[in-house]
Legacy VTK file of the C-alpha trace (Angstrom):
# vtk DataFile Version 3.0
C-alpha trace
ASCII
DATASET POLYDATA
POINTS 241 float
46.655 17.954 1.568
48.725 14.718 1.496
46.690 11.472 0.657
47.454 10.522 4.215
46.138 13.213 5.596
42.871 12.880 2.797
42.623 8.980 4.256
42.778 9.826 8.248
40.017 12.953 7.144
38.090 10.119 5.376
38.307 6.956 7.969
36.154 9.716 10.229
33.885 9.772 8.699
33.147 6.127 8.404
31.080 4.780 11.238
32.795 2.361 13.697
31.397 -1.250 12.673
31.097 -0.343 8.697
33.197 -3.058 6.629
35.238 -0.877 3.869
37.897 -1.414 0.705
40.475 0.366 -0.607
38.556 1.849 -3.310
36.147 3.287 -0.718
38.969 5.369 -0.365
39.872 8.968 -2.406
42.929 8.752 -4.335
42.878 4.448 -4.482
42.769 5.155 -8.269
45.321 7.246 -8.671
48.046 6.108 -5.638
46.852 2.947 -4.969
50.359 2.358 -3.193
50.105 5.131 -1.317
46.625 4.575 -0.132
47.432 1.259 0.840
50.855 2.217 2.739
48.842 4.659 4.410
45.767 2.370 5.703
48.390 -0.448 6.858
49.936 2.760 9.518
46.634 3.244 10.485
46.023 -0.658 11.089
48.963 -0.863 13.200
48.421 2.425 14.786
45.134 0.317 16.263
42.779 2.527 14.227
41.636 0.153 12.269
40.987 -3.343 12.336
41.711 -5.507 9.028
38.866 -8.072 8.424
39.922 -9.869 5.521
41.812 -9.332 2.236
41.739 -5.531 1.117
39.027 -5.148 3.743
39.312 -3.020 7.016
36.260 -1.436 9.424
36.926 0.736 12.056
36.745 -0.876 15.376
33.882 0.042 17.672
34.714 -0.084 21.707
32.169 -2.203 24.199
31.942 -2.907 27.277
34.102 -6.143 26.931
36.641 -4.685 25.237
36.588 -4.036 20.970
33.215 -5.196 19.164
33.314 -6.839 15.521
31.234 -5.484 12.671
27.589 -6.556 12.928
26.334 -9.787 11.159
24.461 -8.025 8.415
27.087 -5.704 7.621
29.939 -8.323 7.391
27.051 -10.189 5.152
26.811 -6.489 3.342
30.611 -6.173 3.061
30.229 -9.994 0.594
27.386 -8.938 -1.338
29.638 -5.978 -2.864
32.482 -6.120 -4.954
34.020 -2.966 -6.188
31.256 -0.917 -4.860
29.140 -3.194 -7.584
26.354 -5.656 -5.910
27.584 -8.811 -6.691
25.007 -11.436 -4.881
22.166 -11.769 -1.978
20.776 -13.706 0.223
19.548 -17.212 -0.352
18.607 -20.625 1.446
17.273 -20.987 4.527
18.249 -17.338 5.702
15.779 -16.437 3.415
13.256 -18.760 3.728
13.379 -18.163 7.365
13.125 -14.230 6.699
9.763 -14.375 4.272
8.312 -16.697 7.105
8.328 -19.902 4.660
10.708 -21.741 8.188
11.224 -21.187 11.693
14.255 -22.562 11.718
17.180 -20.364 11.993
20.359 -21.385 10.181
24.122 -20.886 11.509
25.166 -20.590 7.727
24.007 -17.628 6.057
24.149 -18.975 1.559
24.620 -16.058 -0.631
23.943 -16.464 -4.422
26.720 -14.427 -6.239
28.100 -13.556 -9.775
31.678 -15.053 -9.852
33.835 -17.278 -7.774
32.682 -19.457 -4.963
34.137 -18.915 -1.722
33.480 -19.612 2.259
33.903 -17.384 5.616
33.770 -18.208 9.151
32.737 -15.162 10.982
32.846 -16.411 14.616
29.473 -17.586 15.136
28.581 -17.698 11.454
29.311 -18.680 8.085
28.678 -17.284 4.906
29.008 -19.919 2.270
28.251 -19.190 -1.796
26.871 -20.450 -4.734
27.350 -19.144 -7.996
24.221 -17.920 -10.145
24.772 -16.995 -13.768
21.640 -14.615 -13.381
22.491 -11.527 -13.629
22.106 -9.169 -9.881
20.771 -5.803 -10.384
19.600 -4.577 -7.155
16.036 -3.708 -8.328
15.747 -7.607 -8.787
16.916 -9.105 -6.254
13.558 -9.579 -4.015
11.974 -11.145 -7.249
15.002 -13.269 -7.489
14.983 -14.529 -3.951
10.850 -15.102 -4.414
11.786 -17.648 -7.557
14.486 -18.937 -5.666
12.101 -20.291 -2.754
9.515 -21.052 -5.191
12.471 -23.110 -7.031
13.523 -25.011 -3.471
9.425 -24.982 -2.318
9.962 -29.137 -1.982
13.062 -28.867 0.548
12.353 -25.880 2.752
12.611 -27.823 6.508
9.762 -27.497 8.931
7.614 -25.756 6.117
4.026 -27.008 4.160
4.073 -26.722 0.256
0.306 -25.410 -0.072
1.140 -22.803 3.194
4.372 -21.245 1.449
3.146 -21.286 -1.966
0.524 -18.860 -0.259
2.752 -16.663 1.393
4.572 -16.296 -1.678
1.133 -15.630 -3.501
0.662 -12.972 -0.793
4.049 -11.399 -1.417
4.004 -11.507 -5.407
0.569 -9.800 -5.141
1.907 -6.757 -3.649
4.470 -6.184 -6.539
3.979 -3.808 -8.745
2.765 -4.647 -12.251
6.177 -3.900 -13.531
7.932 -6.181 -10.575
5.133 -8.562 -11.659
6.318 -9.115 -15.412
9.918 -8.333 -14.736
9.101 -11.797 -12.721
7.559 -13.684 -15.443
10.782 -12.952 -17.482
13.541 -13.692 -15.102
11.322 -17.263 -14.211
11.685 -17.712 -18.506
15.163 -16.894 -18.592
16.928 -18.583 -15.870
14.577 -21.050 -13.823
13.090 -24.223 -14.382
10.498 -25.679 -15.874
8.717 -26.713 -12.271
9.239 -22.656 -11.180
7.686 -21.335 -14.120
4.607 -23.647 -13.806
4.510 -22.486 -10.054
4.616 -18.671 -11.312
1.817 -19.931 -13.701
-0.554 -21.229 -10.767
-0.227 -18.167 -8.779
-0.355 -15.603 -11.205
-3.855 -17.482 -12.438
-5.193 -17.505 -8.920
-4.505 -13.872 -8.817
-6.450 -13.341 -12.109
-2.615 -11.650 -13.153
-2.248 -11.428 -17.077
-0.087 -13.967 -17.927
1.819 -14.076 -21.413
1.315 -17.251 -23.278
5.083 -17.217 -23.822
5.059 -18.872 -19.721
2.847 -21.638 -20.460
4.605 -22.530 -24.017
7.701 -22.638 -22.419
6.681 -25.815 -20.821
6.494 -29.058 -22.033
2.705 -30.188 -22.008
3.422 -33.676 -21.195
5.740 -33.069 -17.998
3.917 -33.438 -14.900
5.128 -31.860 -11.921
4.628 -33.474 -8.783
3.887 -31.111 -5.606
0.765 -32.413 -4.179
-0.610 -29.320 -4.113
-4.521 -28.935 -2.664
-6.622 -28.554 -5.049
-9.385 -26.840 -3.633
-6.677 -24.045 -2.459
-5.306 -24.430 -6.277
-8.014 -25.039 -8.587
-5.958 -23.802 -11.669
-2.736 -26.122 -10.896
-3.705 -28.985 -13.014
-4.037 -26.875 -16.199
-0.078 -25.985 -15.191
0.811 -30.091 -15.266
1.051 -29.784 -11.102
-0.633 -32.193 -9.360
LINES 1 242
241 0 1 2 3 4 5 6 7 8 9 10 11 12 13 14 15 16 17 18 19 20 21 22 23 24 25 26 27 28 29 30 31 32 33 34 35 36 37 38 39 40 41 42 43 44 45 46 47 48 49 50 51 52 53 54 55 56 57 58 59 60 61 62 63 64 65 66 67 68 69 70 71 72 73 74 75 76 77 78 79 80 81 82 83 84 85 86 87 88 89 90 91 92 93 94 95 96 97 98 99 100 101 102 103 104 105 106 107 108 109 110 111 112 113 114 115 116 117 118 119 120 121 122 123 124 125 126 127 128 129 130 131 132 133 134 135 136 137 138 139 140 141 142 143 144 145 146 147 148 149 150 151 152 153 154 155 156 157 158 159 160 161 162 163 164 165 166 167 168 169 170 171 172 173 174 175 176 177 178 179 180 181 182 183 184 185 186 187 188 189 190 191 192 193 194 195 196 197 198 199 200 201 202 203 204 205 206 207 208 209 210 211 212 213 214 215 216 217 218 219 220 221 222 223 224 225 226 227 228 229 230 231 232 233 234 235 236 237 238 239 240
């Protein structure tokens, strides 16, 4: 079968809306020309619609005439690179999505490994920031609960002491290998402030905490959160007041 014939057979089978690449594609590694000679017929043959830069979806028919892919999947088709997950979701997106904000941003902020770039999609932007933590998909909720922990002070229409406990609430229902894989990423890449944070809630769980977390911080930095103290009883032996 010709790789034409091997990309029509495949472009099927992908589901009208679903952001793709050329290596998506059979034979990209091998005829990488051919592959792309033979997705540019199909884009002018109206079978597929070319998003951006080496990335196509196959257009889905509405009532008012073609639709665009989805929000989340054109937010899917940044987050990937190569087939390799390359970022996720940040900012106010996310604070708004663990329930930490009600207010609903227009720009969607992605944290990614590698270069920073912006997109107008329409009715949204994506814009990114670059994180030199490294993404593996089993991390990235733990990642995303340090990063609101890390911006707890700037979250808009949000209380300190009412989203440190809905973070409590969500850390508590990691497992207990989520839990330390948590600890380690908050010593590795995150601040001081973060780490003392992690501190206070894993202490009002009663969560084992290695003494390597409270060393790491320096016992004469005070960190300044105004938490309450009756909902926080162990914050003062983590320097937050």
């Amino acid at each position: 079968m010709s790789i034409a014939k091997t990309i029509e057979k495949r472009i099927d089978r992908i589901p009208a809306g679903q952001v793709f690449s050329y290596q998506d594609l059979p034979s990209y590694a091998k005829s990488p020309d051919a592959v792309m000679k033979s997705v540019s017929r199909l884009v002018k043959k109206k079978r597929l619609e070319r998003l951006s830069k080496g990335k196509f979806y196959v257009p889905k028919k509405g009532m008012l005439g073609l639709r665009k892919p989805s929000d989340s999947e054109l937010i899917r088709s940044m987050l990937y690179k190569d087939r390799c997950l390359r970022g996720y979701v940040t900012g106010l997106s996310l604070f708004n999505q663990l329930g930490l904000t009600t207010q609903v941003p227009r720009t969607v902020t992605l944290a990614v490994n590698g270069g920073r770039y912006d997109k107008e999609f329409g009715t949204m932007k994506v814009k990114t920031r670059v994180t030199r933590v490294p993404i593996e998909k089993n991390d990235v909720l733990l990642l995303q609960y340090l990063d609101a922990l890390k911006e707890i002070k700037s979250i808009p229409d949000s209380n300190i002491n009412l989203s440190l406990k809905i973070l409590r609430k969500k850390i508590a229902e990691l497992s207990n290998q989520e839990q330390a894989k948590l600890i380690s990423l908050a010593k590795k890449y995150y601040r001081p402030q973060v780490r003392a944070l992690v501190g206070v809630i894993f202490s009002s769980l009663k969560l084992a905490i290695s003494e390597s977390l409270f060393l790491s911080l320096n016992p004469t930095t005070i960190y300044k959160l105004n938490l309450n103290q009756e909902d926080w009883p162990m914050a003062s032996q983590w320097n937050i007041r």
